[in-house]
Structure formats: C-alpha cells, structure tokens
N, C-alpha and C positions, 0 to 999 in steps of 0.2 A: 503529625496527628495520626494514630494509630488506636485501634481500638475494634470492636466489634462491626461496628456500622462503617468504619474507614480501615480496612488493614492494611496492612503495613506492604509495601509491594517488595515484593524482592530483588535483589542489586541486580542475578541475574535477569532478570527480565528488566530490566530498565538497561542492559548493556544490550541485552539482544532486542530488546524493542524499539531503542529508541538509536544504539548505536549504525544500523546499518542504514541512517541517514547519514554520515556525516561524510561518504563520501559524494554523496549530492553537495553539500556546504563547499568540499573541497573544488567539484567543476564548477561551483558558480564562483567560487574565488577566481578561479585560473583561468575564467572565459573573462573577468570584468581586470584581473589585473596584468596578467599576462600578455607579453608580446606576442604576434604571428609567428607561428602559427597555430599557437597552442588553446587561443578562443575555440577555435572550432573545433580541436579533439576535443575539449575537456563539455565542451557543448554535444559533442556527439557519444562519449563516456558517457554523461551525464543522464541521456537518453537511452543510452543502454542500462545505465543501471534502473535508472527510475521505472525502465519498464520489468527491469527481474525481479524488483520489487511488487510491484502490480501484479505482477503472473503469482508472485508467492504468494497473495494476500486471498487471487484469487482461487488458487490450488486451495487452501486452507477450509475456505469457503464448499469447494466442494469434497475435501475428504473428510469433512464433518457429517458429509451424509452416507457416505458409506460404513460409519459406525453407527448411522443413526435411522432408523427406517423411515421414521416422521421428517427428515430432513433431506430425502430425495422427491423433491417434488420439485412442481414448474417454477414456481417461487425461485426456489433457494439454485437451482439451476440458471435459470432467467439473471438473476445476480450476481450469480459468475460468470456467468457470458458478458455482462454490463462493465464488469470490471479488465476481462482476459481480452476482449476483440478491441479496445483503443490501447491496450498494451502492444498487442499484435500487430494493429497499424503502424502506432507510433515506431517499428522498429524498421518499417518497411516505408515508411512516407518519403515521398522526395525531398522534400525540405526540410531543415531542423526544428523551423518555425510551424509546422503542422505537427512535426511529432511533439514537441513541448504540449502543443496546443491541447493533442489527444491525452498527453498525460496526465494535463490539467484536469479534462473533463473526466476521467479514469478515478484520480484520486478527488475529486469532487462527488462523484459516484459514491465512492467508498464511507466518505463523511456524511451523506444523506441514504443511504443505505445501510449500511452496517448498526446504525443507531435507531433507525426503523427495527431491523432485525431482533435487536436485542430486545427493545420493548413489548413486545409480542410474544417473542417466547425466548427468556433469559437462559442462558445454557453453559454460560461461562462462570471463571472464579470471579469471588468478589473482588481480588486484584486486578483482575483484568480487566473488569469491569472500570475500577477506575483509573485505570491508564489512558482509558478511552474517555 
C-alpha cells in the first residue's frame, strides 16, 4: 500500500533498519542450538551487539540536537541517557542475565519513548514514521 498518507518505504531502509537485527536472530539460534561452548559466546555476542545497537539509537537521539536548537534540551537529553546508560551497564554487568535484563529495559525504553517523542513534535520522514 503506497500512496500519499502511506508511502512507499524504501528497500534501503528496510536493509539498514531492520537488517542489523538479524545478527541478534543468529546468537539466539546459536545460544538455544548450539553445543558448549558456544551458548555463552553467542549470548555474550549477542550482548554486545544489542548493546552497539542501543548506543546507536541513542547517539541518533542526540545528534538530532545538534542540528536542531529546539532539540537540545533536558527532554531530549534525559532520553538519551535513558536509552545509553543500561546499554553501558549491560556491557559491563557481571552476569549475562542482568545485561540481557538491562537491554530489555534499554529497548523497552526506546518503544515508549521514541513514540512519545514523535507525537509531540513529529520531525521525521513520513517513511520513517511508518517503520515505526
């Protein structure tokens, strides 16, 4: 469906949006089929990547305000800290089961936040808007 009120989203952005999940898909294959000892890299991979993702979501978040002057505030600040510091734990936690935990709440953040954001004051393309 493509059209004015739904357009059309572009292939690039659905590679680079949605692709650099799939190597999370791949450490959760290789923690739940995989023999020892490769659950625990591919679990500890897996925390690494999910958290370079986080930091990039959050970086984005704030170099939006550096071209924007209405977008350097406590706000939009506040919300990248919300999103970067359980990225930051998560990489440093003792356990693999607290970083997971952090990155849950990180990208949980991200889903009740970022759509908070938008509603308030819309600033992106209409595609991106609906990837979201």
């Amino acid at each position: 469906m493509s059209g004015p009120d739904h357009p059309r989203v572009p292939i690039n952005s659905i590679v680079f949006g949605f692709g650099p999940m799939l190597p999370l898909v791949a450490a959760a294959l290789g923690a739940w089929l995989l023999p020892d000892p490769w659950p625990s890299i591919a679990t500890r991979l897996a925390i690494v990547w999910g958290a370079m993702i986080l930091v990039f979501v959050a970086g984005v978040r704030r170099g939006f305000g550096f071209g924007n002057p209405r977008a350097s505030t406590t706000v939009e600040i506040a919300t990248m800290l919300a999103w970067f510091i359980p990225a930051g734990l998560a990489l440093i936690a003792p356990e693999p089961g607290w970083s997971l935990w952090l990155l849950v709440l990180g990208y949980a953040l991200v889903i009740v936040l970022d759509p908070l954001a938008a509603a308030t004051r819309p600033r992106i393309s209409r595609d991106c808007a609906r990837r979201r």
